[in-house]
MILUMKOL-690311 format. One record per atom (N, C-alpha, C): residue number from 1; atom name; y, x, z negated. Coordinates in steps of 0.001 Angstrom, whole numbers. Each point is the difference from the previous one (the first is absolute). Last residue first. Layout:
# residues N
i, at, y, x, z
NUM, CA, Y, X, Z
...
This chain:
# residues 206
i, at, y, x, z
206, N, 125747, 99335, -129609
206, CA, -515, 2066, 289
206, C, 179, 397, 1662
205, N, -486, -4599, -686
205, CA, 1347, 109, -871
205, C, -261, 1567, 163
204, N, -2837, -4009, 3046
204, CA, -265, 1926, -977
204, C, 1862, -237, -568
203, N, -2600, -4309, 2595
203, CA, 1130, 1177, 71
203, C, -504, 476, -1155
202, N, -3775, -1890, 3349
202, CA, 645, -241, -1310
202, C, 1268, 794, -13
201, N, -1814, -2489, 4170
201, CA, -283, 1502, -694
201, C, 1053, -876, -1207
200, N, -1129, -3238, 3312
200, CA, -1290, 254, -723
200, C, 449, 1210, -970
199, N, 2496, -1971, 3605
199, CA, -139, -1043, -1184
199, C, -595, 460, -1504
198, N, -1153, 1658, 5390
198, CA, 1254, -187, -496
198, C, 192, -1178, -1023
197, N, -3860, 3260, 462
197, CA, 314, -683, 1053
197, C, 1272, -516, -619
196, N, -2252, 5038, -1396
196, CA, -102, -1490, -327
196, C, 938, -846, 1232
195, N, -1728, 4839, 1186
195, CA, 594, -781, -1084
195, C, -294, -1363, 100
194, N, -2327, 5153, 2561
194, CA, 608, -1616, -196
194, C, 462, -467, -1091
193, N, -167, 5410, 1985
193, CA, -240, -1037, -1018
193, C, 562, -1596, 350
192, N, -49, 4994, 1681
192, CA, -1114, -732, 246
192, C, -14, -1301, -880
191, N, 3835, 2664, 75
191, CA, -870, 805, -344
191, C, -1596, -968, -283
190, N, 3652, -1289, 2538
190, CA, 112, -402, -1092
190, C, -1138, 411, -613
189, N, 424, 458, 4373
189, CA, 1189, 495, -149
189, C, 484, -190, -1503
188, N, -4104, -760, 2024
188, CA, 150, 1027, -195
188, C, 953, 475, -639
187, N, -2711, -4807, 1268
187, CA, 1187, 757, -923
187, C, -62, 1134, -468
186, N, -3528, -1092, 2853
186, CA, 1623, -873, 382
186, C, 877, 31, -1022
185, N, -3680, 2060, -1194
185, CA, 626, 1202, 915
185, C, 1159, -922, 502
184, N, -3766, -1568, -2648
184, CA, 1214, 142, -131
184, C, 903, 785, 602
183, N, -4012, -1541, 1348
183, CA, 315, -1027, -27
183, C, 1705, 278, -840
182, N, -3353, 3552, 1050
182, CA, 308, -706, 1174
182, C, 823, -1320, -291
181, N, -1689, 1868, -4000
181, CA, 821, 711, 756
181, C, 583, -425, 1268
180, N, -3960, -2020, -1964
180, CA, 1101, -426, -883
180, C, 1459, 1199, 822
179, N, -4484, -174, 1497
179, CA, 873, -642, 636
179, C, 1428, -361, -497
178, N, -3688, 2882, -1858
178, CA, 911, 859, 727
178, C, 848, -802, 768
177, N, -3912, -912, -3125
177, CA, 1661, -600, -139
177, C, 621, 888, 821
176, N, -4777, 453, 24
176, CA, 358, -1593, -2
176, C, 1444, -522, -234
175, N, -1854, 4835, 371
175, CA, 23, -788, 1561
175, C, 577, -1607, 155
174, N, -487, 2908, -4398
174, CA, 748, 558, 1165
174, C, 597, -1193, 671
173, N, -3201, 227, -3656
173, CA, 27, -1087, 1035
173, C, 1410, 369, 469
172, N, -508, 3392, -4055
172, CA, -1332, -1096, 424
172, C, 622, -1003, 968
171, N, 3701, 3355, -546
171, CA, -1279, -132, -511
171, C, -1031, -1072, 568
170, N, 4724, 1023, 921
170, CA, 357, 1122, -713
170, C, -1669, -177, -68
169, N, 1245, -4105, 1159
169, CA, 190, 921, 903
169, C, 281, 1696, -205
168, N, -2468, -4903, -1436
168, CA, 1193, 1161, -1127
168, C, -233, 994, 1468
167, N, -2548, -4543, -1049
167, CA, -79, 565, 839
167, C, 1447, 1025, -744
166, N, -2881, -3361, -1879
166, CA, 49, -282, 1340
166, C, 17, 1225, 733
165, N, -2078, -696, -5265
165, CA, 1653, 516, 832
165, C, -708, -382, 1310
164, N, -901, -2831, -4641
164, CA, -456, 968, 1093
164, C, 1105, 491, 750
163, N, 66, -3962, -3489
163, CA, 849, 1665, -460
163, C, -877, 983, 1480
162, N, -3, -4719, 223
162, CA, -444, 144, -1039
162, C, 237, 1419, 300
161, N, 2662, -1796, 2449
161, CA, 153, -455, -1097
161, C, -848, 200, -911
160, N, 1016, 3536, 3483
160, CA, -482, -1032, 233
160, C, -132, -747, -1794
159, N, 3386, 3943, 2398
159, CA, -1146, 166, -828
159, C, 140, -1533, -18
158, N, 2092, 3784, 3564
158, CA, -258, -1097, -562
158, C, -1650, -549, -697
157, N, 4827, 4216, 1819
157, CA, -1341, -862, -713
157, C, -47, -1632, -480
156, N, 3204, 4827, 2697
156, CA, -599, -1214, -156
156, C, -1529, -512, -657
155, N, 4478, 4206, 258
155, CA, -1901, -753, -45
155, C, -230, -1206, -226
154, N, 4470, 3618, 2398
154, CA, -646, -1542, -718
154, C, -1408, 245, -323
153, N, 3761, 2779, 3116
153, CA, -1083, 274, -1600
153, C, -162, -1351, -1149
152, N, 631, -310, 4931
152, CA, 1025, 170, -817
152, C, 360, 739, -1739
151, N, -4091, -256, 3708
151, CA, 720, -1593, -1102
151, C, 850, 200, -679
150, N, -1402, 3355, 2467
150, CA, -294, -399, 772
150, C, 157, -1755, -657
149, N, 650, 4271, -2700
149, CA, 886, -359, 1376
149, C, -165, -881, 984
148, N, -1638, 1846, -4854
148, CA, -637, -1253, 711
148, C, 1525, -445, 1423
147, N, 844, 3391, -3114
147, CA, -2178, 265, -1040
147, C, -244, -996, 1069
146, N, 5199, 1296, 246
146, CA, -1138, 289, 577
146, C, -1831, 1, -184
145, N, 3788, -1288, -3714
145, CA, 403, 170, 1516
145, C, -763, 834, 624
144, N, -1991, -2325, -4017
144, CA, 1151, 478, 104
144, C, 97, 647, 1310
143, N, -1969, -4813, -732
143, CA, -758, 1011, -152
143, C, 1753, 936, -459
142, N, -144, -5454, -587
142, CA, 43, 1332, 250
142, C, -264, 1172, -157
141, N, -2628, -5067, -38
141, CA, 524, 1077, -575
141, C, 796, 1505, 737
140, N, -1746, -5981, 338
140, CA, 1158, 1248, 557
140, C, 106, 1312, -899
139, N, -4043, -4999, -503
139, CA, 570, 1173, -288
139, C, 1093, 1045, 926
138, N, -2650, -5180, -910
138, CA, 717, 830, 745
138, C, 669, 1073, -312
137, N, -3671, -3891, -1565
137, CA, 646, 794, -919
137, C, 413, 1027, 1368
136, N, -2657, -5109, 1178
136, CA, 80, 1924, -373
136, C, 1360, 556, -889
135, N, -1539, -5396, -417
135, CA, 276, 1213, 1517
135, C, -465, 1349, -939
134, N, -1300, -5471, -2639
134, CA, 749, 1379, 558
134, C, -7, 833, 1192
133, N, -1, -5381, -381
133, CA, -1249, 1395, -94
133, C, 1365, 1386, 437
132, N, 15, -6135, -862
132, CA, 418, 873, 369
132, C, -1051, 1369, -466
131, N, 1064, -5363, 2400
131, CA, -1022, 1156, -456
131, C, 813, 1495, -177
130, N, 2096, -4362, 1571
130, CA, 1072, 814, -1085
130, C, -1721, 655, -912
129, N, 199, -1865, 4862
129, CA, -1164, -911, -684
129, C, 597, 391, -1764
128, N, 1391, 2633, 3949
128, CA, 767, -1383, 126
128, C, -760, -1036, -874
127, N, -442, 5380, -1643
127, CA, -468, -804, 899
127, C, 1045, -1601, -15
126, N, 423, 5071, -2121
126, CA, 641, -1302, -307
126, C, -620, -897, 1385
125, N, -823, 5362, -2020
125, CA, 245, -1098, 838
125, C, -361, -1080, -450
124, N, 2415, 5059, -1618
124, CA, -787, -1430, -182
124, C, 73, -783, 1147
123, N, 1068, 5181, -2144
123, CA, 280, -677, 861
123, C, -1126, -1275, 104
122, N, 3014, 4767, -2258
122, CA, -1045, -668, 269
122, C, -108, -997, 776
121, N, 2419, 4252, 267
121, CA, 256, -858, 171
121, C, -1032, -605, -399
120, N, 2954, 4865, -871
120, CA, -1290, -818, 85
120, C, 168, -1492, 308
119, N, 2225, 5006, 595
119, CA, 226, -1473, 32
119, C, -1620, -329, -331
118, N, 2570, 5066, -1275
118, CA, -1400, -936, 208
118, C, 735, -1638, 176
117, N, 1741, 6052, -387
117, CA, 461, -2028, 189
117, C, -1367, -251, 301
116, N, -105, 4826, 198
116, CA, -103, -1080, -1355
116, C, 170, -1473, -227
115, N, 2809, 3421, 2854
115, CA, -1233, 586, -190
115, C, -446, -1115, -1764
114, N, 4620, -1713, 2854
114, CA, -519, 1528, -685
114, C, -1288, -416, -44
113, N, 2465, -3099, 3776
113, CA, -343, -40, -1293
113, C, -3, 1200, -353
112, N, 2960, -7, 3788
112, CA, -1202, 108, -531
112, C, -441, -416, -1346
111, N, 3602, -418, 4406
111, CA, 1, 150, -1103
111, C, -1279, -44, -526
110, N, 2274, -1753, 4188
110, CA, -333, 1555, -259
110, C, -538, 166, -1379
109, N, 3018, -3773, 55
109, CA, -907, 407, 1117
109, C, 117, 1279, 155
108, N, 275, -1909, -4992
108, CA, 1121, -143, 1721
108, C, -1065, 281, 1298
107, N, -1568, -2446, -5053
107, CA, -198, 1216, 624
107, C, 1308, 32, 1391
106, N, -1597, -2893, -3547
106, CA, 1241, -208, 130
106, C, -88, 1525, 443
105, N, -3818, -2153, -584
105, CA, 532, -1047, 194
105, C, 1457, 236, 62
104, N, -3050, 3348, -3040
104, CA, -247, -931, 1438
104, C, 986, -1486, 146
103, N, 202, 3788, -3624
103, CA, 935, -223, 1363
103, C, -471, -860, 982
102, N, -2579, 1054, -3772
102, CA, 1120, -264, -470
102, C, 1178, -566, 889
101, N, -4566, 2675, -438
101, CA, 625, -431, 1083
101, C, 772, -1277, -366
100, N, -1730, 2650, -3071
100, CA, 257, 996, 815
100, C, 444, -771, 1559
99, N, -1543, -2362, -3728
99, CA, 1008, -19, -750
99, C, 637, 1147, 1823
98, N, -3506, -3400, 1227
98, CA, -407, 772, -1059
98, C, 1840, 512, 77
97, N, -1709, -4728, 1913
97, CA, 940, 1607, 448
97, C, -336, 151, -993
96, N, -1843, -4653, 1944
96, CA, 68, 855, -689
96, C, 427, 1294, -93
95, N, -118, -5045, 3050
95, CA, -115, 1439, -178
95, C, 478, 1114, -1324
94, N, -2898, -4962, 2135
94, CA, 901, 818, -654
94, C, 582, 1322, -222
93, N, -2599, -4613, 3348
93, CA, -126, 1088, -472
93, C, 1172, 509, -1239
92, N, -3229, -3192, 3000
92, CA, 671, -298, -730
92, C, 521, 1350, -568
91, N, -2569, -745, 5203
91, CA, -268, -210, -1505
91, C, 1624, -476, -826
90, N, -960, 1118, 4965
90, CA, 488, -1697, -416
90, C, -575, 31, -1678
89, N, -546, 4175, 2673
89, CA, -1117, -1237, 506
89, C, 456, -1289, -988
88, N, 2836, 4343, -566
88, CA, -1582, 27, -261
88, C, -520, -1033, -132
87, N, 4102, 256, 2570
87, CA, -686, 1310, -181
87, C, -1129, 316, -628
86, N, 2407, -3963, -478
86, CA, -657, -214, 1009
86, C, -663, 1413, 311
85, N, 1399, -2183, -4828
85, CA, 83, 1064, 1218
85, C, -672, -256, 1068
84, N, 2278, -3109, -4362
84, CA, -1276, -34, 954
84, C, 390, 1143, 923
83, N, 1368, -65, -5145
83, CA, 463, -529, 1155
83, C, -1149, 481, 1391
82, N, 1164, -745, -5776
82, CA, -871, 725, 906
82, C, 313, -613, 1287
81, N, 4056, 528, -3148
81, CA, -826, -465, -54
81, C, -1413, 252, 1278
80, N, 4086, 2478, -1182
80, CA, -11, -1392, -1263
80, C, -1067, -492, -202
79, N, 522, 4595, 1529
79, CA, -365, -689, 309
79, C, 342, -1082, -1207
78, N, -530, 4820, -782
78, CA, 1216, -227, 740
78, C, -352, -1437, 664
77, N, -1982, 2443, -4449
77, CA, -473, -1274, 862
77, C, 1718, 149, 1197
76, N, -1462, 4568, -3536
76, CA, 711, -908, 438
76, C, -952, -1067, 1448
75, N, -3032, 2099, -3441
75, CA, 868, 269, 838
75, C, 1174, -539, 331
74, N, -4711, -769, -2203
74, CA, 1319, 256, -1334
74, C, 1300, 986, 524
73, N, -4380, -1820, 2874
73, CA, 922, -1468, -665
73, C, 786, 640, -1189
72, N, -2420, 3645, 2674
72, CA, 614, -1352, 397
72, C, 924, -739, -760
71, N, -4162, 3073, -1533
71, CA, 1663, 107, -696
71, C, 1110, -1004, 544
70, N, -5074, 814, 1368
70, CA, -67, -503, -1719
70, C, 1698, -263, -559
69, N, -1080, 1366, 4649
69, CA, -751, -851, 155
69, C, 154, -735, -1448
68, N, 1544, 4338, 807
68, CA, 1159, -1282, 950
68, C, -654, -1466, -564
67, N, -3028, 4090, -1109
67, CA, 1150, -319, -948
67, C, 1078, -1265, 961
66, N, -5264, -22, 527
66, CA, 1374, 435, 907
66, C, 691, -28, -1082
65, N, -4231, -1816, -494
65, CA, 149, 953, -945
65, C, 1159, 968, 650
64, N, -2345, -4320, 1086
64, CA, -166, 1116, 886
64, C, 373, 1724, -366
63, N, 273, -4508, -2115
63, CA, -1100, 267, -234
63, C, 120, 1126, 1034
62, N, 3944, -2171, -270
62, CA, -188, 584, -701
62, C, -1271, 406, -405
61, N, 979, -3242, 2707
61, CA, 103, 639, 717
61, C, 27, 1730, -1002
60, N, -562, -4248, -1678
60, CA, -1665, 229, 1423
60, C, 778, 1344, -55
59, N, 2854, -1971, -2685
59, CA, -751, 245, -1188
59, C, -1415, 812, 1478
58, N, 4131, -2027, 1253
58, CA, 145, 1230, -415
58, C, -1419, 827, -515
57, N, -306, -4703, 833
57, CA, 218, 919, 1442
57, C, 463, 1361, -338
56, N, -88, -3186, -3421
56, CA, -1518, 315, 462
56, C, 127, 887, 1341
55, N, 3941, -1307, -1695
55, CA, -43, 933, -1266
55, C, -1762, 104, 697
54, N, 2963, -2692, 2937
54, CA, -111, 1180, -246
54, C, -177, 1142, -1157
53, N, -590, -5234, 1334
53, CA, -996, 559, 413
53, C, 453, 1628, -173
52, N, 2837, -3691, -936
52, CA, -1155, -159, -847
52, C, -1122, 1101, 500
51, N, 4378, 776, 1569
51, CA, -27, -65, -1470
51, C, -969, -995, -989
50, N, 687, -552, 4833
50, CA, 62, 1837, 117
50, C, -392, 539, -2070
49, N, 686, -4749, 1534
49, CA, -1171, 380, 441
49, C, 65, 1122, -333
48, N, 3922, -1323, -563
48, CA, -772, -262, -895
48, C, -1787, 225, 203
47, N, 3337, 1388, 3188
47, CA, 647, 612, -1600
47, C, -1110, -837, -730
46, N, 316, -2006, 4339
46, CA, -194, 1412, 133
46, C, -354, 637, -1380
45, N, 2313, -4282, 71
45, CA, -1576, 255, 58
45, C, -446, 974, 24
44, N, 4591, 488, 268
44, CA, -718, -495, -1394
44, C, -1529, 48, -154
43, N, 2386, 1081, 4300
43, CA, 196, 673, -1335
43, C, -771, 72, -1154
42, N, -1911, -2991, 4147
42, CA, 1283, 394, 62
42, C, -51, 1122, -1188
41, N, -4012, -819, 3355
41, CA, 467, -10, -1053
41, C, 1755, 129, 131
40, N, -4062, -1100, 3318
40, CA, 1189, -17, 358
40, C, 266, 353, -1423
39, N, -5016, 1020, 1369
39, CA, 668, -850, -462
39, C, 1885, 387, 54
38, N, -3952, 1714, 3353
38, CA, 581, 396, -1068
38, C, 923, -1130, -754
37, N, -3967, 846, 3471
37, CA, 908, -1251, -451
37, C, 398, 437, -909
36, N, -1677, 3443, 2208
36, CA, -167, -695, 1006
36, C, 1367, -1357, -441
35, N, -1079, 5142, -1595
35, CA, 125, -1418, -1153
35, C, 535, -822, 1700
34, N, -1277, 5200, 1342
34, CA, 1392, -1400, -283
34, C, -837, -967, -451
33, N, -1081, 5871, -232
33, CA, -603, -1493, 291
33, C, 787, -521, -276
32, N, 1979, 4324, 1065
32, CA, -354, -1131, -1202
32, C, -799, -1001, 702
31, N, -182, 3985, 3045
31, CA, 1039, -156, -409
31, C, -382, -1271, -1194
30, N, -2755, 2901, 1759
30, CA, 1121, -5, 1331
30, C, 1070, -566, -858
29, N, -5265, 1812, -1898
29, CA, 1183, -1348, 181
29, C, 1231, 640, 1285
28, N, -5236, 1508, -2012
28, CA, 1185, 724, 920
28, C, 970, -1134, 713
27, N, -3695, -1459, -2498
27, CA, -264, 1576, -396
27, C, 1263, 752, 370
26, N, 51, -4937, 855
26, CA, 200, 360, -1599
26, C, -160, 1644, 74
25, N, -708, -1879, 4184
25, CA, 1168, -123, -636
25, C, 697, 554, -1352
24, N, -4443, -202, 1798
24, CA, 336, 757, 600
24, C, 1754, 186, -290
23, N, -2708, -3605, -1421
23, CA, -262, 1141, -1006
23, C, 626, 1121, 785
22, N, -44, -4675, 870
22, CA, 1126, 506, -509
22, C, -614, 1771, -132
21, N, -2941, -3688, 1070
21, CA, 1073, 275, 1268
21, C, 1092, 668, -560
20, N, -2887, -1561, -3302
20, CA, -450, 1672, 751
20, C, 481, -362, 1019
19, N, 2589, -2653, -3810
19, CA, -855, 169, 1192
19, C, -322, 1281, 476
18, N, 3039, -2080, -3338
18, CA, -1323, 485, -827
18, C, -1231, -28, 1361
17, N, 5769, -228, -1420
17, CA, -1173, -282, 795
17, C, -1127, 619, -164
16, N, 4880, 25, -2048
16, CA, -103, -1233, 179
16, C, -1313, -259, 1344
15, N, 1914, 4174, -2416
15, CA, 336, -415, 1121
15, C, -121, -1198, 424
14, N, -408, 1561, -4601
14, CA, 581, 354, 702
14, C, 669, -512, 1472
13, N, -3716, -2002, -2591
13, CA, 1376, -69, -1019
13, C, 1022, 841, 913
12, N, -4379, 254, 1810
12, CA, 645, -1010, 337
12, C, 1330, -472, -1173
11, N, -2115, 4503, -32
11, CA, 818, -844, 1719
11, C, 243, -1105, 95
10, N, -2186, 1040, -4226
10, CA, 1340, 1159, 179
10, C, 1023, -600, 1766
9, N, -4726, -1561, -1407
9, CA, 1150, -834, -889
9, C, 1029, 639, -70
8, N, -3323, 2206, 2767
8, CA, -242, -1168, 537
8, C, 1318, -989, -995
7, N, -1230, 4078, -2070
7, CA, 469, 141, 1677
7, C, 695, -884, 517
6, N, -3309, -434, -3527
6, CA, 1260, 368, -450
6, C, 1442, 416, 1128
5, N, -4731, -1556, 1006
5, CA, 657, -968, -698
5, C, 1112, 357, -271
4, N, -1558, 2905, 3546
4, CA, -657, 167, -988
4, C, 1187, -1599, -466
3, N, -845, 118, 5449
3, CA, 534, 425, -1128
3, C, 57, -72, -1621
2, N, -2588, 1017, 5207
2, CA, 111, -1234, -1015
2, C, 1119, 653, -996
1, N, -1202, 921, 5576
1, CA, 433, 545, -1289
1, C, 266, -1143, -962
């Protein structure tokens, strides 16, 4: 299996590989491709890289014509700064809250986002060589209670830097993000949701 040019510059900005030993991977992932040499960033660096490259990274991922995809960046930023996830393969990441999920990050246990919260995360890799290439655009949308029991009523999506969709578990490529679930279920007890690492969340006054 060959992959189309446009394809072929989507996986490797994404996942960081451009091998047909991969392709079985890419159609039906397991879990984030891992950024092998991920560069060490502190805060700052982090923040300034993140802020030369994210008005064009908004600008790919917004060709896909996703409202999340065009609106993102005029969300609350809970994050000081982009911080490296190991959950999605040692990238750079941020997290974005639409107005309806408001509460993330200061949820009790047990407790539910409402119908509508959207996280979004974009996301950059930062090679040990400071090469850098946009990630994917990470999507959490809450369904309303019961439309998706089996992900908590979550949909997951993910749309590739030049605006193509990966995969949307409500739609087109099912099969290719259904790992995204499996991977949050370790935090069940926090209505599936990961946070920022310690240093990193912004304080809210509201």
């Amino acid at each position: 299996m060959k992959y189309s040019s446009a394809l072929t510059l989507a996986l490797a900005l994404t996942f960081g590989i451009v091998s047909t030993a991969h392709s079985q991977d890419a159609a039906q992932p397991k879990r984030h491709f891992k950024i092998q040499k991920p560069a060490q960033l502190d805060a700052a660096e982090a923040l300034t890289i993140y802020d030369n490259v994210a008005d064009r990274m908004a600008k790919g991922y917004s060709l896909s014509g996703d409202a999340t995809a065009k609106t993102y960046r005029t969300w609350q930023l809970h994050n000081t700064a982009p911080y490296q996830s190991a959950t999605h393969g040692n990238r750079y990441v941020n997290n974005y809250v639409n107005p309806m999920g408001k509460a993330y990050g200061r949820l009790k246990k047990g407790e539910r986002l409402p119908a509508g919260s959207i996280i979004a995360k974009d996301s950059l890799t930062v090679t040990s060589k400071r090469d850098v290439f946009a990630g994917a655009l990470f999507i959490m949308e809450r369904l309303p209670t019961g439309q998706s029991p089996k992900t908590g009523d979550w949909r997951y999506k993910m749309i590739m830097p030049d605006g193509s969709l990966f995969g949307d578990t409500r739609g087109e490529g099912a099969d290719k993000v259904a790992f995204c679930h499996d991977c949050h279920v370790a935090a069940a007890d926090d209505d599936y949701l990961f946070f920022m690492p310690q240093g990193y969340k912004r304080v809210f006054l509201d």
